[in-house]
DORODO-405715 format. One line per 8 residues: number of its first residue (from 0); their letters; for each residue x, y, z of C-alpha. Coordinates in pm, 1 decimal. Layout:
NUM) a) X/Y/Z | ... $
***
This chain:
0) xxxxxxxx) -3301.5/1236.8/-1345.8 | -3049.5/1074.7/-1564.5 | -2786.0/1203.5/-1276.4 | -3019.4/1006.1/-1004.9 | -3033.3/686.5/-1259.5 | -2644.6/676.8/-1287.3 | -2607.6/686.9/-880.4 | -2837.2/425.7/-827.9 $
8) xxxxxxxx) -2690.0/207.8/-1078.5 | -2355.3/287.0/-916.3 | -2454.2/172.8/-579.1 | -2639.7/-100.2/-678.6 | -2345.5/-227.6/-829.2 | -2143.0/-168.7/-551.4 | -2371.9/-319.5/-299.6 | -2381.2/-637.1/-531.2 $
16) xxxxxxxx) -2014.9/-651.0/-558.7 | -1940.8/-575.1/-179.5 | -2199.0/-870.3/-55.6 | -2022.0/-1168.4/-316.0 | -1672.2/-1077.5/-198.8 | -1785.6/-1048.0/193.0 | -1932.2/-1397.1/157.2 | -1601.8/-1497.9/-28.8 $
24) xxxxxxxx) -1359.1/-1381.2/195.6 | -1558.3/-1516.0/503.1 | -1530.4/-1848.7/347.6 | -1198.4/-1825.8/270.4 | -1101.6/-1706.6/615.9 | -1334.3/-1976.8/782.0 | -1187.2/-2231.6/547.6 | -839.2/-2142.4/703.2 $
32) xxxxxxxx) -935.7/-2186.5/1029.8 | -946.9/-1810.1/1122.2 | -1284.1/-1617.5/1246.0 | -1454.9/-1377.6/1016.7 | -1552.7/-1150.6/1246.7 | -1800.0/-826.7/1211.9 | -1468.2/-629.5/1197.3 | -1313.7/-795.9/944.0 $
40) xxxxxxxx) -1651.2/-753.8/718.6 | -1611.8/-360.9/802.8 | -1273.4/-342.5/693.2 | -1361.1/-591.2/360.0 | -1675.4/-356.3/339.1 | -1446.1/16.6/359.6 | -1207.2/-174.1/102.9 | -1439.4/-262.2/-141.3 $
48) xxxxxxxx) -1605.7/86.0/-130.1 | -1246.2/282.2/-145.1 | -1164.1/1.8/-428.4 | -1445.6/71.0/-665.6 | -1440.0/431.2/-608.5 | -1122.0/460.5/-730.4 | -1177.9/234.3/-1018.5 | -1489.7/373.3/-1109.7 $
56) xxxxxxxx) -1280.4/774.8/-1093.6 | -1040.5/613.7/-1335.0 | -1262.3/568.2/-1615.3 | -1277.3/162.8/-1647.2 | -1507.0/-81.2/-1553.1 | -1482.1/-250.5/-1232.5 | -1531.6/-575.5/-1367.3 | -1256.7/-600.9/-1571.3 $
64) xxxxxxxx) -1047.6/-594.8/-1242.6 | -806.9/-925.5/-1167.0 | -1037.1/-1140.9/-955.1 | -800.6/-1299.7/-807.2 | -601.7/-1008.2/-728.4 | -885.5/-868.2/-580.5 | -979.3/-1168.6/-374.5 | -578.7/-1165.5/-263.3 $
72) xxxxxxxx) -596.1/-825.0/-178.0 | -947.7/-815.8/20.7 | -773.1/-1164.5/253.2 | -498.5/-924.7/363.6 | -744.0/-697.8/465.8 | -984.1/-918.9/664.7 | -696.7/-1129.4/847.6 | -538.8/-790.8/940.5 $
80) xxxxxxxx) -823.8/-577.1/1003.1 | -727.2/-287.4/878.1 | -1011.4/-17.5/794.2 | -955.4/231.6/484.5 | -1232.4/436.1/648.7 | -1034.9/486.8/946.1 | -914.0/846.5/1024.3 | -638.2/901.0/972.2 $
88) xxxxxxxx) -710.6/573.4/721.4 | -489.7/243.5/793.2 | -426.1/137.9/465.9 | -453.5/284.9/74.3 | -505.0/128.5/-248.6 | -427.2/172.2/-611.3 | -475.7/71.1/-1018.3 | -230.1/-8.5/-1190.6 $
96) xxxxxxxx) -115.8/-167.2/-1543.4 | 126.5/-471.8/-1494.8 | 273.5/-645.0/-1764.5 | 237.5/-1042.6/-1670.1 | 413.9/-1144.9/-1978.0 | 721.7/-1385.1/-1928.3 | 1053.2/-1210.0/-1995.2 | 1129.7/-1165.3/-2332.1 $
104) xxxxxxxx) 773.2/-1199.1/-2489.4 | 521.5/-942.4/-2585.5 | 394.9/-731.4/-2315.6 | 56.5/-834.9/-2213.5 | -120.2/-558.4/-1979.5 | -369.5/-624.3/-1703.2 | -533.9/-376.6/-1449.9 | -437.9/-513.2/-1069.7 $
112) xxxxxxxx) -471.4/-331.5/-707.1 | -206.9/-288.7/-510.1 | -226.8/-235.9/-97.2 | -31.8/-67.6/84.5 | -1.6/-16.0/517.1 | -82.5/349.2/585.5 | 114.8/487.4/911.0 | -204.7/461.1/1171.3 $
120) xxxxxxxx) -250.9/87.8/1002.6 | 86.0/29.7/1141.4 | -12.7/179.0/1455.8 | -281.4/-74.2/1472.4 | -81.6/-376.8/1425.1 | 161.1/-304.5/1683.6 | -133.5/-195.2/1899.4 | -301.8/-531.6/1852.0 $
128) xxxxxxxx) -19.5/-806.9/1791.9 | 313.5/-641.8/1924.0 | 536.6/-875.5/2105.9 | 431.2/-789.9/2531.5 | 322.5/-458.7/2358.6 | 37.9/-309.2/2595.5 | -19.3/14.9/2458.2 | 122.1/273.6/2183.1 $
136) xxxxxxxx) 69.6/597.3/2252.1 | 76.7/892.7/2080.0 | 428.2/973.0/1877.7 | 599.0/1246.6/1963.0 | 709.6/1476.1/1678.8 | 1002.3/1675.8/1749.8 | 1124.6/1969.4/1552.5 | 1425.2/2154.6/1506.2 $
144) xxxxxxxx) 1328.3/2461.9/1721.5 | 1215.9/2219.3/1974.9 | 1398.1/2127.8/2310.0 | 1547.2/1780.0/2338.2 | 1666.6/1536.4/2537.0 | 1716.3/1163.1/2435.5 | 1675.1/891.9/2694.7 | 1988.1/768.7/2878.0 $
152) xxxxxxxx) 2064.4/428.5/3031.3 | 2237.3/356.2/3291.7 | 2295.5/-47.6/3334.6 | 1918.2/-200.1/3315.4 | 1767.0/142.2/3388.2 | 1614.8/420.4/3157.2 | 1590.8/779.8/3210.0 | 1282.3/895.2/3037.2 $
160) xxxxxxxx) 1369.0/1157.7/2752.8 | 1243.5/1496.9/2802.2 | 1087.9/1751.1/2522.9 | 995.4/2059.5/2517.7 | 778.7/2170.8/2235.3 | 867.5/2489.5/2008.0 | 671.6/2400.1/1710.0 | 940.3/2622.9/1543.5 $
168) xxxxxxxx) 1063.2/2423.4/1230.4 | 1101.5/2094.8/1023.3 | 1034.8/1756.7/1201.9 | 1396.5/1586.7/1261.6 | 1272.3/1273.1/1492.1 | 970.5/1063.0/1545.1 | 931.6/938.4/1871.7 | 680.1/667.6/1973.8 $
176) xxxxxxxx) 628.0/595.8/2370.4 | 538.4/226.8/2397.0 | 454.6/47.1/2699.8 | 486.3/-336.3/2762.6 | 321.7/-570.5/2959.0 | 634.4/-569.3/3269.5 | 499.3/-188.1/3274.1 | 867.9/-47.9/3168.0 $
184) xxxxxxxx) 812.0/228.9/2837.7 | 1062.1/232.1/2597.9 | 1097.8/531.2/2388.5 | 1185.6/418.2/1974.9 | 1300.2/676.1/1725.6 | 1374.6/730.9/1387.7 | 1576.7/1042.4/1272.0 | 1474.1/1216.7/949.8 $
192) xxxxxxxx) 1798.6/1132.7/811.3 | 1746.2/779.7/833.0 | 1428.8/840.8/567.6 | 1693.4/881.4/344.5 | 1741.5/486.5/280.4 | 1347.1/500.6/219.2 | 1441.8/754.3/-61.9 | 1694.1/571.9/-243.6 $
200) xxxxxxxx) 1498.7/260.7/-231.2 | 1189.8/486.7/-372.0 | 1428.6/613.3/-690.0 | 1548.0/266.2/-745.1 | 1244.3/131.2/-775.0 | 1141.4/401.4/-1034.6 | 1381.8/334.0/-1222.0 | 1240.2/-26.9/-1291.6 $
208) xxxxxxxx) 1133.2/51.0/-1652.6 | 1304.3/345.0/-1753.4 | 1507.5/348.8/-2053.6 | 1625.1/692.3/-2094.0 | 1498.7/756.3/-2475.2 | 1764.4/439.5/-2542.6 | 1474.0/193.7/-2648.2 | 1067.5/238.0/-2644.2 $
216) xxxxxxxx) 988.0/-91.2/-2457.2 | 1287.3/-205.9/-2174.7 | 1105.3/-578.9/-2260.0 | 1263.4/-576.6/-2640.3 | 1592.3/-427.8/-2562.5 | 1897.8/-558.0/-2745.4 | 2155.7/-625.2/-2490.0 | 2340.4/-334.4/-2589.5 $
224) xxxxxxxx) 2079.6/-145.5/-2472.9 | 2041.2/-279.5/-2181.6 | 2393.6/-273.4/-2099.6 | 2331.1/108.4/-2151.7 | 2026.7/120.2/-1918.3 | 2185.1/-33.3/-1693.9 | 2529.9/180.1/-1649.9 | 2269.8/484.7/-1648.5 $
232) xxxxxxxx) 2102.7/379.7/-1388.3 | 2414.0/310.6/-1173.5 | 2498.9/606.1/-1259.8 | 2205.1/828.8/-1113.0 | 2228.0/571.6/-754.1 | 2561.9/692.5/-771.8 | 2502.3/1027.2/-767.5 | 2220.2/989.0/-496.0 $
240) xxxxxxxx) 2523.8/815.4/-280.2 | 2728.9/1121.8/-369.4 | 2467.3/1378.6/-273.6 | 2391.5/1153.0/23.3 | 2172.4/1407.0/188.5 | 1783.8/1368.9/195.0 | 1684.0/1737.5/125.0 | 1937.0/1814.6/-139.7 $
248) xxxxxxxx) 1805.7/1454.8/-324.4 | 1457.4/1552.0/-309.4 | 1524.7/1896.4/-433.1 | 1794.3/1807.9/-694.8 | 1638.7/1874.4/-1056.0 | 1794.9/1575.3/-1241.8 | 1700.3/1332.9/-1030.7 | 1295.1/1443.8/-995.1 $
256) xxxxxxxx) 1146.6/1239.1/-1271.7 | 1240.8/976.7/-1042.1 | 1097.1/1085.8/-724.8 | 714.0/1112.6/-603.2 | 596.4/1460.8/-591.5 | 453.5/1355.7/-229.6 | 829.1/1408.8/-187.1 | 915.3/1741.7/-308.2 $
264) xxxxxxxx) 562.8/1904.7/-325.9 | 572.1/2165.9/-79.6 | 219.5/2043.4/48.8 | 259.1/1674.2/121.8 | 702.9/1667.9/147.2 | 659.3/1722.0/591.4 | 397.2/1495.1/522.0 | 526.8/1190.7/349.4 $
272) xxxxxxxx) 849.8/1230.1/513.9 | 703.9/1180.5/872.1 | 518.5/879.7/766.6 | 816.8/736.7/646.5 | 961.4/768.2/988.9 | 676.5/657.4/1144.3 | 707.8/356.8/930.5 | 1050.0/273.1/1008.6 $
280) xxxxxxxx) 987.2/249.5/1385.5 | 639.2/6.0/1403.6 | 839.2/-227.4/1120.6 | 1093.3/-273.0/1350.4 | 872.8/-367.8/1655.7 | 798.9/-800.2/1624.6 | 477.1/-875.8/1620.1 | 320.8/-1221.7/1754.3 $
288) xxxxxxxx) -14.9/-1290.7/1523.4 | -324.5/-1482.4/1669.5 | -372.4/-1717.1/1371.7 | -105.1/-1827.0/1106.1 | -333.8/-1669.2/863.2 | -239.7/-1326.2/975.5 | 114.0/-1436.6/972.3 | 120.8/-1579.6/652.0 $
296) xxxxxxxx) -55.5/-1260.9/497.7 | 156.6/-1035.8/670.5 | 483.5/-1216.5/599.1 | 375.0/-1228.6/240.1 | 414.5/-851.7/207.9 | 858.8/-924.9/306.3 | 1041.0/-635.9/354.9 | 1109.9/-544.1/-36.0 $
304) xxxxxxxx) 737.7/-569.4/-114.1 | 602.0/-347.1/139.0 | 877.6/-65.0/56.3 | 748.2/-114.5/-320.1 | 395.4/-54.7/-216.2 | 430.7/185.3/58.3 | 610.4/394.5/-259.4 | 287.2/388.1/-487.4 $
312) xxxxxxxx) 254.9/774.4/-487.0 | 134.0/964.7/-760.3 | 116.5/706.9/-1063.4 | 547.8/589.7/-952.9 | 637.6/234.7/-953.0 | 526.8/104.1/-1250.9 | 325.2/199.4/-1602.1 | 142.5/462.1/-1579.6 $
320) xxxxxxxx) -260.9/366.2/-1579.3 | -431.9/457.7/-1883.7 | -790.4/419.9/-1899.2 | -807.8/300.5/-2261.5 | -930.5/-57.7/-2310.0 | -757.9/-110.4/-2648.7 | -474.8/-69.9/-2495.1 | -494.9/-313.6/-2274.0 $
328) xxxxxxxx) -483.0/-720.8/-2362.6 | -655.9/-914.7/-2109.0 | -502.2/-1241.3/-1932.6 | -739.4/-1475.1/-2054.4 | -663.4/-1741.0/-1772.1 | -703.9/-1473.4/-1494.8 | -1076.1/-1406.9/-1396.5 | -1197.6/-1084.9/-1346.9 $
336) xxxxxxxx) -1397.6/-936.2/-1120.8 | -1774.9/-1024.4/-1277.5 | -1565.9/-1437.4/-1355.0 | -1476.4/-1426.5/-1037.9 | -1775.2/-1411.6/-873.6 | -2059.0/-1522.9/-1128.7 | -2109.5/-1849.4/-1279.3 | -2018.9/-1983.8/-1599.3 $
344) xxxxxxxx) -2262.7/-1816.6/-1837.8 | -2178.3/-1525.6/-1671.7 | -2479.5/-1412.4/-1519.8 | -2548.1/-1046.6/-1564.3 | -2503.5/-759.3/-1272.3 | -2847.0/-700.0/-1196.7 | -2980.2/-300.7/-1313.5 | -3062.3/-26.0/-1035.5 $
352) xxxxxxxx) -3319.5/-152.4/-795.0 | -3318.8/-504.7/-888.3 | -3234.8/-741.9/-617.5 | -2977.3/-992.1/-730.9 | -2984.9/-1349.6/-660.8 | -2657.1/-1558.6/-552.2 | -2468.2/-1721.0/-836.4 | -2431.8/-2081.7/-722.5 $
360) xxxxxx) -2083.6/-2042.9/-815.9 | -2054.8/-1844.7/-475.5 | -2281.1/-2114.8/-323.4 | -2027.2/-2345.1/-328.9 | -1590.1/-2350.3/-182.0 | -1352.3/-2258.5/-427.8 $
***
């Protein structure tokens, strides 16, 4: 019984939560000049369920979520239309504790999401808003056991590449066949070597806040200490540049507390490293957007952004979450969740079976 009680309260407040941020995202979009389509309430809809699964798995509550990051987050996903209960899924999401204190003062620790553009959700973009892009078909994955010939050009004119398929070892090239609209296919690839940039960028990145047992906090270092941070960390990009080989980085030992398992787990390393050059190839393609919404929310995400939080993986990137709420100080100017979309006296989520009425906060533009 008590089992039956706590799912029904679950999906009540999920339901309640999904239906404000559905009518404030179509608002927003409208507002923007942009159609809010039944698609784009699916993907807000898969979002908002993957969202407060996860939260709810990490042992907070949901309404002490940024609002606004929330609401910033859910736009992306409505303008772009990309569905987190695809399969294979189009994009991911994540909790995380960011410090949004100004540099030099006391660390102050909220819980955000982050977003990030799976492979297929890349797919999907070139797919829909590719420059003359007609179709994308199926990428090729070629291994090393497997028989290959890259395309060759002769003036204007392409010869076709030809493969034949071993299935006998690791994957050393993505290849995605993509048709335009003047009916010519052009065959783009990305060589599993080049993931290797994606790497280094990855350990960079995690080495953000590291201090190396120097100081506790990087925020009150002494700038002899940071000096010191910083020469280690040159050092360890250094020696990636020396090792300068993708494998023998993922699998050197003094570099892995800097590197995703999805890397070097056995499990997810073909994985991860496909999807990287997957990645690499739709990036590259240009993309013309139907609305300057969609290019504004895509253009937000520039290129050092989307690396960042196509790296979330297995609690990298920044502090680790942990679900303790004294150990967290709130933003006090930053709504949450239940601010964001309740009125002032902070109307109550309704209990299990209870149907809520509309805050006319959400009755009225932002």
């Amino acid at each position: 019984m008590a089992e039956n009680t706590q799912v029904a309260n679950f999906n009540t407040q999920l339901s309640y939560y999904t239906n404000r941020y559905v009518d404030l995202m179509e608002r927003d979009l409208t507002s923007r000049g942009m159609e809010f389509d039944s698609y784009s309430k699916d993907c807000v809809v898969a979002a908002m369920g993957s969202i407060f699964q996860m939260v709810h798995e990490s042992g907070v509550s949901f309404e002490a979520i940024n609002g606004s990051n929330l609401k910033f987050i859910l736009s992306k996903v409505a303008a772009l239309k990309l569905n987190a209960n695809a399969q294979p899924r189009e994009c991911y999401f994540q909790i995380r504790n960011v410090n949004i204190a100004a540099k030099g003062q006391k660390p102050q620790w909220e819980k955000k999401i982050e977003f990030a553009i799976e492979g297929d959700g890349n797919d999907a973009l070139v797919s829909r808003y590719g420059v003359n892009v007609v179709k994308v078909f199926p990428y090729w994955k070629v291994r090393e056991g497997d028989k290959y010939i890259p395309p060759r050009h002769r003036g204007v004119e392409i010869t076709p590449p030809e493969w034949e398929e071993s299935g006998i070892g690791k994957v050393v090239r993505v290849v995605y066949p993509i048709q335009y609209k003047d009916g010519h296919v052009e065959y783009l690839s990305c060589e599993r070597a080049d993931v290797l940039k994606n790497l280094a960028a990855h350990i960079k990145n995690n080495l953000q806040n590291e201090t190396f047992g120097i100081c506790a906090d990087r925020y009150k270092a002494t700038d002899a200490q940071k000096t010191q941070i910083e020469a280690k960390k040159k050092e360890i990009m250094k020696k990636v540049a020396d090792i300068g080989e993708l494998e023998a980085i993922i699998d050197c030992e003094e570099l892995r507390p800097y590197i995703s398992p999805s890397y070097y787990e056995t499990q997810s390393r073909e994985s991860m490293i496909v999807r990287k050059m997957r990645n690499n190839i739709m990036k590259s393609i240009p993309k013309k957007w139907d609305n300057p919404v969609q290019a504004y929310e895509y253009n937000t995400m520039d290129a050092t952004y989307r690396e960042v939080q196509e790296e979330i993986e297995q609690n990298a990137n920044k502090e680790e979450f942990i679900p303790e709420p004294m150990a967290i100080e709130e933003q006090p100017k930053q709504p949450t969740v239940a601010e964001a979309v309740q009125p002032a006296e902070k109307e109550p989520v309704p209990a299990a079976g209870k149907e809520p009425e509309i805050p006319d906060f959400m009755k009225q533009e932002e």
